[in-house]
C-alpha positions as CSV (number, residue, x, y, z in Angstrom):
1,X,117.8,39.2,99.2
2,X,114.3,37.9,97.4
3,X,115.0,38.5,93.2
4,X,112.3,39.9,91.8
5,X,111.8,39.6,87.7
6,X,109.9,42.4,86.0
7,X,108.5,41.7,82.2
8,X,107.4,44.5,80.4
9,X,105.9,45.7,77.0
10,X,102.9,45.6,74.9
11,X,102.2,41.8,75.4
12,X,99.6,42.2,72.1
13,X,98.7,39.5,72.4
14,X,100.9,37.5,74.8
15,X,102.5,34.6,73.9
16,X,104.8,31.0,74.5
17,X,107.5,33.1,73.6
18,X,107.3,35.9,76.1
19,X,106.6,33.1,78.9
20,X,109.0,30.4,78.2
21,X,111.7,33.5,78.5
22,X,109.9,34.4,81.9
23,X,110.0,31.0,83.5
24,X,113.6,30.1,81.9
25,X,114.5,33.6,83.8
26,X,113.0,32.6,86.7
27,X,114.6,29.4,87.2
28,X,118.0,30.4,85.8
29,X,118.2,33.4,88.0
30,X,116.4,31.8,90.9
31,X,113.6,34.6,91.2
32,X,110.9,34.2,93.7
33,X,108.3,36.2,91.2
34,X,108.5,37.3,88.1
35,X,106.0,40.5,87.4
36,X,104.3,40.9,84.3
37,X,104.1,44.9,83.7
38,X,101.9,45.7,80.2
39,X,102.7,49.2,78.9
40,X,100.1,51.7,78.1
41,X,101.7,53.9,75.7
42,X,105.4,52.7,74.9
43,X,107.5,55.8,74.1
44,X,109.7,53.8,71.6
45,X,106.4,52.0,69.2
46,X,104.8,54.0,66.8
47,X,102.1,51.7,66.6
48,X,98.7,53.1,66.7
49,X,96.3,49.9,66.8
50,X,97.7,48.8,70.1
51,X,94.9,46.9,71.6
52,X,93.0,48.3,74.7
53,X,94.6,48.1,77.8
54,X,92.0,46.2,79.5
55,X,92.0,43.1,76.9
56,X,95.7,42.8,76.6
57,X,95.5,42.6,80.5
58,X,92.8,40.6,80.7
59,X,95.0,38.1,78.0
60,X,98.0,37.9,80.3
61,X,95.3,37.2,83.2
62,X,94.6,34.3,81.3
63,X,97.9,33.1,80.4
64,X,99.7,32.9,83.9
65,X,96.8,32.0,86.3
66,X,97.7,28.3,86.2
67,X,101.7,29.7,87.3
68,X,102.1,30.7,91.1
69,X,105.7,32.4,90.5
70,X,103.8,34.7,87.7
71,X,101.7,37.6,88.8
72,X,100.6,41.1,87.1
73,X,101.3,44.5,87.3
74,X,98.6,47.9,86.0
75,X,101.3,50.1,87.1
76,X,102.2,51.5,83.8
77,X,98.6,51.2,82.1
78,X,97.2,53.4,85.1
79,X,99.8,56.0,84.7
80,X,99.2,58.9,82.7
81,X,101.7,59.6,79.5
82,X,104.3,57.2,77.9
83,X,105.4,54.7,80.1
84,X,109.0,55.2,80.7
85,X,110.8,52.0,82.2
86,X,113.0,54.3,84.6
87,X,109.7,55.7,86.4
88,X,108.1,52.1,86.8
89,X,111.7,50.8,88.5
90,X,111.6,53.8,91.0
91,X,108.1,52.8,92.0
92,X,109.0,48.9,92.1
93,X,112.0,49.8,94.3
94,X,109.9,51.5,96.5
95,X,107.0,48.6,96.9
96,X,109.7,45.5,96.6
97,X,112.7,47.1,98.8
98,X,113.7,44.2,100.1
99,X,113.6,42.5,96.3
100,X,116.6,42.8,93.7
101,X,115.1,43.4,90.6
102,X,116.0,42.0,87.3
103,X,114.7,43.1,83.5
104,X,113.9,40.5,81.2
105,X,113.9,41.8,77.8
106,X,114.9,40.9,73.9
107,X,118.8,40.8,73.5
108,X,117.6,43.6,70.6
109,X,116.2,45.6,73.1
110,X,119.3,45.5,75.3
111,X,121.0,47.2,72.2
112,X,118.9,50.0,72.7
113,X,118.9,50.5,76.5
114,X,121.7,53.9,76.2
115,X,118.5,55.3,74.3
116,X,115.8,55.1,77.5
117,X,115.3,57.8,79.1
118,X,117.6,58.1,82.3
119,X,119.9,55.3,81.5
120,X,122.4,56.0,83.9
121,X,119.6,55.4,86.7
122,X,118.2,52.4,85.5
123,X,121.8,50.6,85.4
124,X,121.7,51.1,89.2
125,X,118.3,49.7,90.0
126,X,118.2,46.3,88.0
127,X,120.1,43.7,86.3
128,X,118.9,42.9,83.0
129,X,118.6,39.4,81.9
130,X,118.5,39.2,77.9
131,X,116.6,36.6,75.9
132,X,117.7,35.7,72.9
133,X,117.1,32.8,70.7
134,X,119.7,30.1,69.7
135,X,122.3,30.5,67.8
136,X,121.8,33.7,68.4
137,X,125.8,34.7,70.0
138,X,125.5,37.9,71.9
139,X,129.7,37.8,73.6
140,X,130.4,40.0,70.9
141,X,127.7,42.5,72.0
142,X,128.0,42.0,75.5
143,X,131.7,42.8,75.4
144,X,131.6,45.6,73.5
145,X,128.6,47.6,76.2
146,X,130.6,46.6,78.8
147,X,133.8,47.7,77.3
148,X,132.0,51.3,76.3
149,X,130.1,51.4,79.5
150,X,132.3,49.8,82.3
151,X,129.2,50.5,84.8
152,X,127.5,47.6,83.4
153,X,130.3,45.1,84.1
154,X,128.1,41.8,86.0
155,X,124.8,43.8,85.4
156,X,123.4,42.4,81.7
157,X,123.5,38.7,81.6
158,X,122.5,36.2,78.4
159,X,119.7,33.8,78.5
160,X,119.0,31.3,75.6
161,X,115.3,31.0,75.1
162,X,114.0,28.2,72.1
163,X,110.8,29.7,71.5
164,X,111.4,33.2,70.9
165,X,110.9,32.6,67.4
166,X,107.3,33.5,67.9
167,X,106.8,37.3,68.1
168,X,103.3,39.2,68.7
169,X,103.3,40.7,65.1
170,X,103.5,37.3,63.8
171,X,100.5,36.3,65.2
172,X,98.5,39.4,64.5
173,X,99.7,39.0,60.8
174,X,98.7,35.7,61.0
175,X,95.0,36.4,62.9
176,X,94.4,38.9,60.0
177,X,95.3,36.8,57.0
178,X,93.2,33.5,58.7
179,X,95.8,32.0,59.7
180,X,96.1,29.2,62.6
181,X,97.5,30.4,65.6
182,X,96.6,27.1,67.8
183,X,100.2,26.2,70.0
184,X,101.7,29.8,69.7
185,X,100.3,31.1,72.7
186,X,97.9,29.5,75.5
187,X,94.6,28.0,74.7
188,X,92.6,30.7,77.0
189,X,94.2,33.5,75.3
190,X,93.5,32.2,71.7
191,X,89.8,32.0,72.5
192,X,90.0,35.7,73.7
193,X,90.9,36.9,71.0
194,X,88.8,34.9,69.0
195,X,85.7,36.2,71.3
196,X,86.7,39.8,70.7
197,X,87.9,39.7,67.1
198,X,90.9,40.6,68.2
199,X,93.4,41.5,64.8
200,X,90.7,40.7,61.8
201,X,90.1,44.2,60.8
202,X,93.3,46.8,59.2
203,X,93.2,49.3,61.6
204,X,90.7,48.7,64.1
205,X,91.6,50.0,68.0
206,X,90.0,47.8,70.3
């Protein structure tokens, strides 16, 4: 079967970070696409400045056009409510059937997948592939879910990624204080959110 990668969350703003895990995933897991899926209202953020949907879409446009294997998804930004990752897999598995799916993520995030709503389901519809940066050991972690929850035995897998040092909050941090942000994400999306002030004000929803 065709592997199919799926990358979700905020992506506010997108960065090398988030794509140098997608295209390490890719090639290490031989997927034919990897999906880019932005949320619209993450159950498990509190944040309430989250950027419009349209521009944070509009920066991922930007940042995988020149990348054939990357496309995008408005799945969870045209769906009504918080966007639960179990609801988005049932409608991938029912537009990619004949695709094995697999879940990049954060090796943090993998600590809280027991949490998501419907865990038990989601286990049976994709793999997970875990980025993590180096150094960063994860055996111990990875041993112990699988120990505690046998189902995941050959479903969450490790994948070293160098430039997950970089983080979204970073560069918002670093947009409001005046900060450069040149080489932390793509050229195209720095001038968007230079173009929409993207970040400069406490507060401000765009």
């Amino acid at each position: 079967m065709n592997r199919l990668g799926i990358m979700g969350g905020t992506f506010d703003p997108i960065h090398y970070g988030h794509l140098v895990a997608a295209e390490m995933a890719r090639s290490e897991f031989n997927l034919s696409k990897v999906l880019f899926i932005p949320s619209g209202k993450p159950p498990h953020k509190d944040r309430r400045d989250i950027s419009e949907a349209v521009l944070r879409f509009e920066m991922i446009e930007l940042a995988i056009q020149d990348n054939p294997a990357f496309d995008i998804s408005a799945l969870e930004l045209e769906r009504k409510g918080p966007s639960y990752t179990v609801d988005t897999l049932r409608v991938l598995r029912r537009t990619w059937p004949e695709h094995e799916l697999y879940f990049i993520t954060g090796t943090d995030a993998l600590r809280e997948i027991f949490s998501w709503r419907e865990a038990e389901e989601i286990l049976t519809m994709t793999e997970f592939i875990g980025a993590a940066r180096p150094g960063f050991d994860a055996s111990d972690f990875l041993l112990q879910v699988q120990q505690e929850h046998p189902e995941t035995q050959g479903r969450i897998h490790y994948l070293e990624v160098p430039a997950l040092a970089i983080s979204s909050t970073d560069i918002r941090t670093r947009v409001k204080r005046g900060l450069p942000i040149r080489y932390l994400l793509p050229e195209p999306v720095r001038h968007f959110i230079q173009q929409y002030g993207l970040y400069t004000t406490e507060g401000n929803v765009f």
